[in-house]
Backbone bond lengths (Angstrom), bond angles and torsions (degrees), N, CA, C in turn:
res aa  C-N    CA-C-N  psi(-1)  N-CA   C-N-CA  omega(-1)  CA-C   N-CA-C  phi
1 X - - - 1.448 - - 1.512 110.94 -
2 X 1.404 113.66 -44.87 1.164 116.53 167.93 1.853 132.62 -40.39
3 X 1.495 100.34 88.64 1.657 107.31 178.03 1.686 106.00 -108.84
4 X 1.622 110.57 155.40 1.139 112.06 -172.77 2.221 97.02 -138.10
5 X 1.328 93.12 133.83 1.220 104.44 170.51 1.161 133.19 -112.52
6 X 1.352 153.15 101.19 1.481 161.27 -146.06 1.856 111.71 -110.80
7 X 1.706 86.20 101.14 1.555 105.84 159.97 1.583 127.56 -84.86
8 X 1.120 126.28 139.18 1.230 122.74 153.54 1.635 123.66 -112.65
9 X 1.712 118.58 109.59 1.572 111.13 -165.46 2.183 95.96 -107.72
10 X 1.224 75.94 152.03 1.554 80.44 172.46 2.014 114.45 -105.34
11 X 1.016 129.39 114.72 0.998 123.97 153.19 1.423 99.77 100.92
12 X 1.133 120.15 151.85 1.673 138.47 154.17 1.500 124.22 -5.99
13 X 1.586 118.54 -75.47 1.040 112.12 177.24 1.713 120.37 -91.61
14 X 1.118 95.64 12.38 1.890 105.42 173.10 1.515 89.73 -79.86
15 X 1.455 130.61 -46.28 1.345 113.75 -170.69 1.389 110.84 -82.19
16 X 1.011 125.71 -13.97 1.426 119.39 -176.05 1.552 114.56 -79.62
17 X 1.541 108.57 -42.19 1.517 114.03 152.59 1.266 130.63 -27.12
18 X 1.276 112.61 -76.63 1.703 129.54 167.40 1.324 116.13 -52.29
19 X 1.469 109.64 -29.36 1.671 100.68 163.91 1.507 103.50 -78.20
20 X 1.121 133.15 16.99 1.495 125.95 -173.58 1.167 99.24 -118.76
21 X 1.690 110.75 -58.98 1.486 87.23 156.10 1.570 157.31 -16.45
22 X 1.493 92.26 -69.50 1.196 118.94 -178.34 1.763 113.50 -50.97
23 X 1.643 99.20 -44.01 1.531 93.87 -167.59 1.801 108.33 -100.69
24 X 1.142 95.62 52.69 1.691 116.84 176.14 1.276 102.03 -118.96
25 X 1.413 110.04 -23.59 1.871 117.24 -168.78 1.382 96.64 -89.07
26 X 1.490 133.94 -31.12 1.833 158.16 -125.72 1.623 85.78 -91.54
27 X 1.712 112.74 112.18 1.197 98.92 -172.40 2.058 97.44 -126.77
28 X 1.276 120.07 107.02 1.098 123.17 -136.81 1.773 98.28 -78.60
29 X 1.238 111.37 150.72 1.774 148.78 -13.31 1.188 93.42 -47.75
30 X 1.805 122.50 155.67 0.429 147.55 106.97 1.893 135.06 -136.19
31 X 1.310 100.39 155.98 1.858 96.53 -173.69 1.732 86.03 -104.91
32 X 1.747 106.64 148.55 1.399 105.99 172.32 1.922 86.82 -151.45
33 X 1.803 100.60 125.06 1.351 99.59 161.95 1.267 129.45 -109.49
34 X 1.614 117.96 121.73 1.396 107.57 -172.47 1.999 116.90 -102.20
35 X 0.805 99.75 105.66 1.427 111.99 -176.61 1.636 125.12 -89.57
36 X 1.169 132.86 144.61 1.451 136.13 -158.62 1.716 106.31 168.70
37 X 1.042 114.56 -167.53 1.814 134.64 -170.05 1.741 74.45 -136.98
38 X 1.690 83.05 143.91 1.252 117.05 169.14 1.278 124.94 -29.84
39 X 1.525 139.12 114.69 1.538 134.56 -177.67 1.488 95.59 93.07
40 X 1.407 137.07 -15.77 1.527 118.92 -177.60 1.614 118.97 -51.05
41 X 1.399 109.24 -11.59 1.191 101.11 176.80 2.149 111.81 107.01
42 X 1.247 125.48 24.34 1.290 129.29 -138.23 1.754 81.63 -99.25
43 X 1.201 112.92 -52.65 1.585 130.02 -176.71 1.499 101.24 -54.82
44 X 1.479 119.93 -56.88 1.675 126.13 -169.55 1.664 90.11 -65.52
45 X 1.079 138.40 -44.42 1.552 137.77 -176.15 1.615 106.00 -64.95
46 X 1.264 126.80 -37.14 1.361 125.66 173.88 1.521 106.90 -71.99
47 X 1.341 119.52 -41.65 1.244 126.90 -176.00 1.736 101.73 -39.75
48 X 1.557 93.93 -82.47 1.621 106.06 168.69 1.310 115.98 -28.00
49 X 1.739 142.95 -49.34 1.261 142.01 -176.67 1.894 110.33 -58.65
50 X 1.457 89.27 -54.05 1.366 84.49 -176.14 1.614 129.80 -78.55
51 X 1.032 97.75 -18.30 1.702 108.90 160.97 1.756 105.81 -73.73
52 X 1.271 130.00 -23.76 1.631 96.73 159.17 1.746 107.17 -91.18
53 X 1.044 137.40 23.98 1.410 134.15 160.56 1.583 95.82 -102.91
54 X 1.181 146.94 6.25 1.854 155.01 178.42 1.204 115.04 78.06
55 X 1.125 117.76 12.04 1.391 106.54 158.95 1.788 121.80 -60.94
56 X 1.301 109.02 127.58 1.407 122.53 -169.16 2.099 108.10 -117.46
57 X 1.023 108.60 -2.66 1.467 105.07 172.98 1.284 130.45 -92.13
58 X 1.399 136.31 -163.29 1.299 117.01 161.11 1.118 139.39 -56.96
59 X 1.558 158.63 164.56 1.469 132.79 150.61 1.881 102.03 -115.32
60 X 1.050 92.14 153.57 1.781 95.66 -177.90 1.668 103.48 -151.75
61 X 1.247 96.47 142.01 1.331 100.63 171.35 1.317 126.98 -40.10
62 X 1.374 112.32 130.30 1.410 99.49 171.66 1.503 118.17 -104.59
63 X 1.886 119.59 72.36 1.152 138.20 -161.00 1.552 88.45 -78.80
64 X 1.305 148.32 -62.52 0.951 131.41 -135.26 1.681 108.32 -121.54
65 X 1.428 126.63 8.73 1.302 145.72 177.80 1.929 102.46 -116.85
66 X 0.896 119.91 -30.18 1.547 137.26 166.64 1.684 94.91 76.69
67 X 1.590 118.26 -14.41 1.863 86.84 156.27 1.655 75.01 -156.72
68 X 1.572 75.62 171.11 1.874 105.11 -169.44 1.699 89.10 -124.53
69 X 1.664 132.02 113.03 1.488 109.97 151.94 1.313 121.02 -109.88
70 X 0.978 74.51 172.73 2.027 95.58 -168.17 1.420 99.34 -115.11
71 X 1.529 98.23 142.47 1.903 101.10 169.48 1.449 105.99 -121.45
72 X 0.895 144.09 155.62 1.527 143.13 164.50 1.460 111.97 -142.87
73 X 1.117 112.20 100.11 1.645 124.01 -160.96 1.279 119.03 11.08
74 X 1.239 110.17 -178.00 1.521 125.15 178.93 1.460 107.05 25.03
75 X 1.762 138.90 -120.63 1.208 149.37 -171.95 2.000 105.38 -74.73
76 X 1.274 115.95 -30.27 1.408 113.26 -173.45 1.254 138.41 -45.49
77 X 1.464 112.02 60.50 1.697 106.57 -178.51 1.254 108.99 -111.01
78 X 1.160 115.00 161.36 1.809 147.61 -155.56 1.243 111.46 -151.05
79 X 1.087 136.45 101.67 1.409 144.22 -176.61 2.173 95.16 -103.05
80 X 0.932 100.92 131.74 1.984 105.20 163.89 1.251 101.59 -138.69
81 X 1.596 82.48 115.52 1.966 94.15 178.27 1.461 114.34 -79.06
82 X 0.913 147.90 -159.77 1.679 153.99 149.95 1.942 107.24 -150.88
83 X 1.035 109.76 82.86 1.425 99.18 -175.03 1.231 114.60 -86.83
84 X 1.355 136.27 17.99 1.891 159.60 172.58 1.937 83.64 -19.58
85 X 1.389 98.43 -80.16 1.494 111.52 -173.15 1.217 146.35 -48.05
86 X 1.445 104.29 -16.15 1.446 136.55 -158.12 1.886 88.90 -58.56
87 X 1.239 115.70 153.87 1.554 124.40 176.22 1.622 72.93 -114.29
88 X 0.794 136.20 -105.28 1.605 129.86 -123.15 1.898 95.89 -134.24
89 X 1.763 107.80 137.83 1.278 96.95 -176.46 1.661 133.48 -66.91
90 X 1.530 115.16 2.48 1.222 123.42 154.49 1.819 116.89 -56.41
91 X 1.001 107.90 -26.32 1.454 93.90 -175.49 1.783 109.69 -72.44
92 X 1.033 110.53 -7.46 1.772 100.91 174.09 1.555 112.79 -80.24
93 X 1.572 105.08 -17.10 1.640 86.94 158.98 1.452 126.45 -63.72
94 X 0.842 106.59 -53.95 1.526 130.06 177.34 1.776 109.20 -32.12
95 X 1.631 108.11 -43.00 1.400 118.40 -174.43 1.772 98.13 -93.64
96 X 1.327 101.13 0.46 1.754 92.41 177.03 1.718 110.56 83.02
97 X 1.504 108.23 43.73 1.903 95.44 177.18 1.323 103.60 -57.36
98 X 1.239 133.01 -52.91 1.486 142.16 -176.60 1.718 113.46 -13.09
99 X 1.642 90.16 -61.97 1.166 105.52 -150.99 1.836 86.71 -85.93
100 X 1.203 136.12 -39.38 1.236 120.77 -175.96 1.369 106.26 -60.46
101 X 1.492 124.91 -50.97 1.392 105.81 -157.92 1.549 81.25 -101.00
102 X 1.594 151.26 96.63 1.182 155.65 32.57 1.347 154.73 -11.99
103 X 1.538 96.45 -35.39 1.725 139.05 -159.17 1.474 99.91 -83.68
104 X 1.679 120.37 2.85 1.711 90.37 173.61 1.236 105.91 86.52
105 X 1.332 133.50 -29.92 1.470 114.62 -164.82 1.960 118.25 -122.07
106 X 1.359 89.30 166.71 1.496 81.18 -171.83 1.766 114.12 -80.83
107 X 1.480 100.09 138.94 1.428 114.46 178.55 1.425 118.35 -113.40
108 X 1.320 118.08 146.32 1.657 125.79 -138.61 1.767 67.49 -150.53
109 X 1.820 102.57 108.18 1.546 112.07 162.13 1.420 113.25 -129.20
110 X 1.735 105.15 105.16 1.431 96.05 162.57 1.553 136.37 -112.62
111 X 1.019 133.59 132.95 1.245 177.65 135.91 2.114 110.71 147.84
112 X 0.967 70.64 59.81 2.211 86.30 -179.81 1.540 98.75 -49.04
113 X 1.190 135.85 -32.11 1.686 115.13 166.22 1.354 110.73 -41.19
114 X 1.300 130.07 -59.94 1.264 127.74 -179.57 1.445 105.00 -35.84
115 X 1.224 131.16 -37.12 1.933 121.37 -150.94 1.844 68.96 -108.51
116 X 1.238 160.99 91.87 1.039 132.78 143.31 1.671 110.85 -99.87
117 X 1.483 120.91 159.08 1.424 104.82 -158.83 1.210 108.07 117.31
118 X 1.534 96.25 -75.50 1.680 99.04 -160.54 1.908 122.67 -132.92
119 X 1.265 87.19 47.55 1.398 116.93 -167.54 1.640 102.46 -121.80
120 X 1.675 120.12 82.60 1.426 86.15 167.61 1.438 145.58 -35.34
121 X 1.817 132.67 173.23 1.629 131.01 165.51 1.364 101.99 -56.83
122 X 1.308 114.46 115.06 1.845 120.39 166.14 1.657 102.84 -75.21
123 X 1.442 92.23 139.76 1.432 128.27 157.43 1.676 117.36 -23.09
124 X 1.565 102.28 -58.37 1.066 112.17 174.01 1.498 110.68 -125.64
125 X 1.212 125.54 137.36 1.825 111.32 139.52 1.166 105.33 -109.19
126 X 1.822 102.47 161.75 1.493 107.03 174.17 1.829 91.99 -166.66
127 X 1.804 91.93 127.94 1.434 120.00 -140.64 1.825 84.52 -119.56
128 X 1.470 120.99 121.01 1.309 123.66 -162.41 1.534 104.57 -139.15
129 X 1.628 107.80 102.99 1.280 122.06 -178.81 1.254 107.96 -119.00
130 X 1.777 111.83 138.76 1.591 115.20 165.75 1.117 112.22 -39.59
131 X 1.244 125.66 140.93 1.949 113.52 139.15 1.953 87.29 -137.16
132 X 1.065 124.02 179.41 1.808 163.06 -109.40 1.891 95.94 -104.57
133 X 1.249 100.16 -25.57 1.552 107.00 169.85 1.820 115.63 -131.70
134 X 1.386 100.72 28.66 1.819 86.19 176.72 1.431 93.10 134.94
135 X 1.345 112.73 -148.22 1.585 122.56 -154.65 1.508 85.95 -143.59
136 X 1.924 89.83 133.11 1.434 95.87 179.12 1.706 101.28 -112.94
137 X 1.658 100.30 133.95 1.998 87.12 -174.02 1.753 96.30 -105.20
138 X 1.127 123.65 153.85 1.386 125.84 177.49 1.683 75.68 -115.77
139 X 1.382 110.48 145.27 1.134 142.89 177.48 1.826 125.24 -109.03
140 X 1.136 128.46 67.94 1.868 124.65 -173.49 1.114 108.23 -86.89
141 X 1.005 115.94 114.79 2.065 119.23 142.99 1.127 107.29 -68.64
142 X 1.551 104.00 160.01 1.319 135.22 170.72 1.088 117.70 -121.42
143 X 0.867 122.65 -47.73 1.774 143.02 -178.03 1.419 125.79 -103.51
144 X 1.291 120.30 148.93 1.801 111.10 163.69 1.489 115.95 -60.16
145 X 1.188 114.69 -13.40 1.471 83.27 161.01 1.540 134.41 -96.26
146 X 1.731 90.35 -24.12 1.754 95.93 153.12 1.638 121.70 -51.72
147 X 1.157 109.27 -42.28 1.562 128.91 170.40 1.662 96.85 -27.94
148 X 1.287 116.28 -73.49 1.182 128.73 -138.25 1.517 104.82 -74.11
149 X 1.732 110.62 -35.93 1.393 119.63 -168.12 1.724 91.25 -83.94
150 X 1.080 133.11 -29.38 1.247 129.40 -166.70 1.870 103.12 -80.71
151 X 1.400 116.39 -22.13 1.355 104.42 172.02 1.192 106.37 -102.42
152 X 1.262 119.99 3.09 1.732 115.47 167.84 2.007 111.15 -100.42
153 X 1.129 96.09 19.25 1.933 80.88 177.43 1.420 109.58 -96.55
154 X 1.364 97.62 142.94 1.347 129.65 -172.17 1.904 93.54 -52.46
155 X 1.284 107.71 149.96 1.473 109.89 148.55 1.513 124.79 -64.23
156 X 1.654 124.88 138.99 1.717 84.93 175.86 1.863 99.73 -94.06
157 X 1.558 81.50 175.70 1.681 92.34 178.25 1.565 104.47 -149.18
């Protein structure tokens, strides 16, 4: 099942786009882990997601709270973890993973090595490394419903 799709975006708001894209396809539950080294851009890609669910404010890491959620009326929740900090992957019990990814809504986890263990297979991963013109994201499903969003993404432009 496992397919992988390879973007290359140039610049700032090319990724924020495609994260806008992307979370127009986001059909909830879903788990999505975005993984990278520091500055890859994982936060500016959430940014983009949650601005096509309407969020219009800032987004910021949630390095030191380990998730930030979002509600958007009726069923619309968005949880973005930041597990940077995490000491050991037991501590997401403690913060209740259970109960977040239960809730119906889509979850945006970045750096999910930290939670390994006890992190179900996400929906999506998407693995975001510099290269010489921009940030290249490799894109994996896991699931049919990753399946589905992964043959529906936009090209970027």
């Amino acid at each position: 099942m496992s397919q992988t799709v390879v973007k290359v975006l140039s610049g700032e708001q090319a990724m924020v786009e495609f994260g806008r894209q992307l979370g127009k396809l986001i059909v909830a539950p879903m788990l999505i882990f975005l993984r990278g080294d520091l500055g890859a851009g994982k936060t500016t890609l959430c940014r983009g997601i949650l601005a096509a669910f309407g969020h219009k404010g800032p987004v910021k890491s949630p390095t030191y709270t380990l998730v930030e959620p979002y509600q958007f009326g009726g069923d619309g929740l968005v949880y973005h973890f930041d597990l940077y900090r995490l000491g050991d992957p037991e501590e997401l019990e403690f913060i209740g993973i259970r109960d977040y990814l239960s809730q119906g809504g889509c979850c945006l986890v970045e750096w999910p090595e930290r939670g390994a263990g006890m992190l179900p297979l996400p929906d999506l991963q998407i693995t975001i490394t510099a290269v010489e013109d921009g940030r290249r994201l490799s894109i994996t499903c896991n699931t049919p419903k990753g399946e589905t969003v992964l043959a529906s993404l936009p090209e970027p432009g």
